[in-house]
C-alpha positions in Angstrom: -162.5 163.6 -144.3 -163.0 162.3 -141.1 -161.0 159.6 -139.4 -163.6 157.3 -138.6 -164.0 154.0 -140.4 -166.7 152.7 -142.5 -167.9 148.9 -143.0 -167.2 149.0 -146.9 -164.4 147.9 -148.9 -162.6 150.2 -151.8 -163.9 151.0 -155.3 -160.9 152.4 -156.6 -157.0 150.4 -156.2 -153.6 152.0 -157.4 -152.0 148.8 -158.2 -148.6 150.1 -159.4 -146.2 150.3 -160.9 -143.6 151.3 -158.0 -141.8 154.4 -158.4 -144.3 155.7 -161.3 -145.7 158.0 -159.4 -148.3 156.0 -156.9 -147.7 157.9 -154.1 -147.9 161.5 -155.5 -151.6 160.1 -156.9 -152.8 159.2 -153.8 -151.8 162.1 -152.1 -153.3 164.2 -155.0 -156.8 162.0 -154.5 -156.4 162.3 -150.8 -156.9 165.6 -151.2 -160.2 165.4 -153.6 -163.2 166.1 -151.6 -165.2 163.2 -152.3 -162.2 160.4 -152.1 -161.2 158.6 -148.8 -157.4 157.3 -149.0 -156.6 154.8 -146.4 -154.6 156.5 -143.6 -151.5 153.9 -144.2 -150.6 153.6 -147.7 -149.9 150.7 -149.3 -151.9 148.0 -147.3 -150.5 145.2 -149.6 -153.6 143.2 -148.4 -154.2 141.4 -151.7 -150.1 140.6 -152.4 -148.9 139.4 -149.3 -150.1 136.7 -147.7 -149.3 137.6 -143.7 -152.0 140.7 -144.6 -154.5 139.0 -146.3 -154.8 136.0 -143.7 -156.3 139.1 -141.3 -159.4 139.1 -143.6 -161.9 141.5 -144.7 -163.0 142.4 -142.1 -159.7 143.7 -141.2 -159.6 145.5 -144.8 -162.7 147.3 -144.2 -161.9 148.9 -141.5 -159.1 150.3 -143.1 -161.1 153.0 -144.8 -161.7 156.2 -143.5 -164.6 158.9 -144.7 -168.4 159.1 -145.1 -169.9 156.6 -146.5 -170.4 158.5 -150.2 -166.8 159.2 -150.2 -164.6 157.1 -152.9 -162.8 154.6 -150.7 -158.9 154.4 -152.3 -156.3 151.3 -151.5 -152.9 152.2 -153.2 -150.5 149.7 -153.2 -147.8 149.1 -156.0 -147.2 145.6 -154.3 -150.7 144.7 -156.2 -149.0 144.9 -159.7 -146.8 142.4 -160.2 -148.6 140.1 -157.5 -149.1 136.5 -159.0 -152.3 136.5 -156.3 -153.8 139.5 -156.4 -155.9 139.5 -159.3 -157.8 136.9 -157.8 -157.5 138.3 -154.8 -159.4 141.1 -155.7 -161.5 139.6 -158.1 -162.7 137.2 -154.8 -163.1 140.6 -152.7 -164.1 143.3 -155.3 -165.3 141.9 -158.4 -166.4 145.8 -159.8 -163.3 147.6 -158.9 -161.4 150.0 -160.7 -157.8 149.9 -161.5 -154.9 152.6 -162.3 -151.7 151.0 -163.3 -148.7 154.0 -163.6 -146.3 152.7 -165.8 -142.9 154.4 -166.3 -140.1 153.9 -168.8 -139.4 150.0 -167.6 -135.4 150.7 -168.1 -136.2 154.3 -166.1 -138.5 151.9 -162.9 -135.9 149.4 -162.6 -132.8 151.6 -162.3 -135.1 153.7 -159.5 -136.6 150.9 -157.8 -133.0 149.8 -157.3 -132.4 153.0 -155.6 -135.2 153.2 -153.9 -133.9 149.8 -152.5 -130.2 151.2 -151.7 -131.8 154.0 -149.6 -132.9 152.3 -147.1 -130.4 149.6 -146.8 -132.3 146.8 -148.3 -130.0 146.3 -151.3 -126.5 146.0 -151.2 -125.1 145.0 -154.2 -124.3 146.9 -157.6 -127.1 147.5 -159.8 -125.1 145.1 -162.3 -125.0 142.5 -159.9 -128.7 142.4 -159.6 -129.1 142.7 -163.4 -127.0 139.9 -163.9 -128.5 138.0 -161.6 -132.4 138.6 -162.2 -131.8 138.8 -166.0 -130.1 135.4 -166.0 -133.2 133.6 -164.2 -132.3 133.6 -160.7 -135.3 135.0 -158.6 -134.5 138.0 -156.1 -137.5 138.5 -153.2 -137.2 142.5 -154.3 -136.9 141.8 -158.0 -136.1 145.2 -159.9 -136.8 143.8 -162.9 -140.2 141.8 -162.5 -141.9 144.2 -161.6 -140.9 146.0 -165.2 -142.1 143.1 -166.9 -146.0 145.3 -167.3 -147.5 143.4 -170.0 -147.1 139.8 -167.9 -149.2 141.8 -164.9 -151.4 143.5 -166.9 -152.5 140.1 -169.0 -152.9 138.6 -165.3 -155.6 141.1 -164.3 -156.7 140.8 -167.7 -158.1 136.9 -166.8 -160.3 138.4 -164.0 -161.3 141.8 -165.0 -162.9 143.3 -168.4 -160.4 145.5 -169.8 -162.8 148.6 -169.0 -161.4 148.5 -165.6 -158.1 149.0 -165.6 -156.5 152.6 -166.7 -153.3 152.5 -167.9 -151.6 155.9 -167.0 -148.5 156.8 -168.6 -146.2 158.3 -166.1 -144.4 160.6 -168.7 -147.3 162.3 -169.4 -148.4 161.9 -165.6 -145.3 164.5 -164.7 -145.8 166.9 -167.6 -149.3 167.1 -168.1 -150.6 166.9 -164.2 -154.1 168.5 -164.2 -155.1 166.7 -167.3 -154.0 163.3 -166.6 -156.2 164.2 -162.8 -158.7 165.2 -164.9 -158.7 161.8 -166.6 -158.2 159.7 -164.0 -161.1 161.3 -162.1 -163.8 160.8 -165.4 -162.5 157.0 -165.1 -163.0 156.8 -161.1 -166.5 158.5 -161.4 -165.4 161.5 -159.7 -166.1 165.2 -160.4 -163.2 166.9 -162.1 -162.0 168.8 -159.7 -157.7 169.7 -159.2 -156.8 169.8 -156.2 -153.7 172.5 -155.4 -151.4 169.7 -154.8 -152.1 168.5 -158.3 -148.5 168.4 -160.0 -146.5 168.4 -156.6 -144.3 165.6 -156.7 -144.2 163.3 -153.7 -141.3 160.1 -152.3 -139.4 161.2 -154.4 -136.3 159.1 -154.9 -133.1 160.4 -153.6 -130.3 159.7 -150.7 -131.2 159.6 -147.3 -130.8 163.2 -145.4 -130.9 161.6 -141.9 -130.9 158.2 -141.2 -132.5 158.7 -137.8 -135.2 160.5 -138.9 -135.9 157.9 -141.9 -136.3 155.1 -139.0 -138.5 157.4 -137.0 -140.7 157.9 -139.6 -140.4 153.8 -140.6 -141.7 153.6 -136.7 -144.7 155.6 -137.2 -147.3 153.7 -139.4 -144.3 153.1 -141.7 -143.9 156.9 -143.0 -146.9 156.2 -144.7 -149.7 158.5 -142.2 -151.3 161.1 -145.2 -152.8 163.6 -142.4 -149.6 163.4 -139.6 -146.8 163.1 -142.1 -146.5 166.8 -143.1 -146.7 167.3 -147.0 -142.7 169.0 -146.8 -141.5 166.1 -145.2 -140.3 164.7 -148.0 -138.0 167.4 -148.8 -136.3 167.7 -145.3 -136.0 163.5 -145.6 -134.2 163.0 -148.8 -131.4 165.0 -150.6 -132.4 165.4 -154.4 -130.3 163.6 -157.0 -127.6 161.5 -155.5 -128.3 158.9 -158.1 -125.4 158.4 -161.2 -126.0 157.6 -164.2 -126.8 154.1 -165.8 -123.7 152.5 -167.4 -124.5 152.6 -171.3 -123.8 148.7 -171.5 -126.4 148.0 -168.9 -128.6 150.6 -170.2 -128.8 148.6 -173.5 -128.8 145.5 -172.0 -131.7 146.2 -170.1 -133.3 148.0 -173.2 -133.3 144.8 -175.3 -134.4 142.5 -172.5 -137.9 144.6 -172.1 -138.0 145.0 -175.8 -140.3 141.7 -176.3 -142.0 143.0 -173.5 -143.1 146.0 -174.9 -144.1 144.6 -177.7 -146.2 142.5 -175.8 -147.5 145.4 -173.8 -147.9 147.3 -177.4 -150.6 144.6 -178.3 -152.8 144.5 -175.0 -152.9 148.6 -174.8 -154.1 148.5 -178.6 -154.1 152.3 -179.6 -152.6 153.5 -176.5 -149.3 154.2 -176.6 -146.8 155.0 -173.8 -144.3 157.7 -173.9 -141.0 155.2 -174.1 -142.5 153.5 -177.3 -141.0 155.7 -180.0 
């Protein structure tokens, strides 16, 4: 890939969900000869407003690679963005989607953590339970962003459903190379695995070294595919380091997403994700 920019915008978006696995599939596309992941993941140009007000001309310079290389944006802010659907459907009218969706009790309890370990979330996970489930709107909301079928039918009112892949992140972590394989015959790529197919990448855990953390948050926000070495994660974050869900919350939380499952049960049709016993 080379590191100049090309006047074009992407055909392919990761939308989301966070902490399903985006970043381990763009590093795994980065890494497929014909695809061309921006150097800074997660652009958020299509979800937050400060971004998109730089235009797209800004955007398309974003995008690294030859010209006949797939161009890739993957940002899980896209997902649960009550703008970007339009957004996108204004920019890109024939893009592709992958939506990763995870266990939406399993997201919300990790997107909490992910939250915690980097200081941007105080409070008990109860606490912010209590408060999102009772109405009250947080600016990092756990538990919207769980809510898949609301986002999905969103992009549903700008996009034939032939655009959007639904990837079930269960089967994303245990079946690597044939969900790749998958995602490539949706994207229009040749099926070839790359060798970091089935490496797992951010993962969640506690923070090895704080100063380290904010030196990588100073440099393109830790996001740089080609100068952020592919162990770094390991050396950043200690594994585990997260207890277990309290069973009350656990069913609390379980019940609230049950309408929404069955909500998301009649958009996928036959599809059916791993969590829907």
């Amino acid at each position: 890939m080379t590191a100049a920019t090309s006047d074009r915008l992407p055909q392919l978006l990761i939308v989301g969900a966070a902490k399903a696995g985006t970043t381990s599939l763009a590093r795994w596309l980065d890494d497929h000869p014909d695809v061309a992941v921006t150097p800074k993941k997660e652009l958020n140009f299509f979800s937050y407003d400060g971004v998109w007000t730089l235009g797209t001309d800004w955007y398309r310079s974003q995008f690294p690679g030859e010209p006949s290389s797939l161009a890739v944006d993957a940002s899980p802010s896209y997902l649960p963005s009550p703008e970007a659907p339009a957004r996108i459907r204004q920019c890109i009218p024939e893009a592709r989607m992958i939506a990763l969706l995870r266990d939406p009790v399993d997201r919300t309890y990790a997107h909490y953590h992910w939250l915690r370990s980097w200081e941007a979330e105080p409070r008990s996970f109860e606490d912010v339970i209590d408060q999102e489930l009772d109405g009250e709107p947080t600016p990092l909301g756990c538990v919207d962003a769980s809510r898949y079928a609301v986002h999905l039918e969103r992009y549903a009112q700008h996009f034939p459903r032939t655009q959007m892949l639904v990837v079930d992140f269960q089967r994303f972590t245990d079946q690597p190379a044939e969900t790749f394989t998958d995602i490539c015959t949706f994207a229009g790529l040749r099926p070839e695995v790359p060798e970091s197919v089935g490496t797992a990448f951010n993962v969640g855990g506690e923070v090895r070294s704080w100063r380290l953390w904010r030196w990588l948050g100073n440099r393109q926000g830790g996001r740089s595919w080609r100068e952020r070495p592919r162990g770094l994660d390991r050396m950043v974050f200690r594994p585990g380091g997260r207890p277990p869900m309290s069973p009350p919350v656990h069913a609390r939380l379980r019940e609230y997403f049950a309408p929404y499952d069955d909500q998301l049960r009649k958009f996928l049709g036959e599809q059916r994700l791993s969590w829907d016993a």
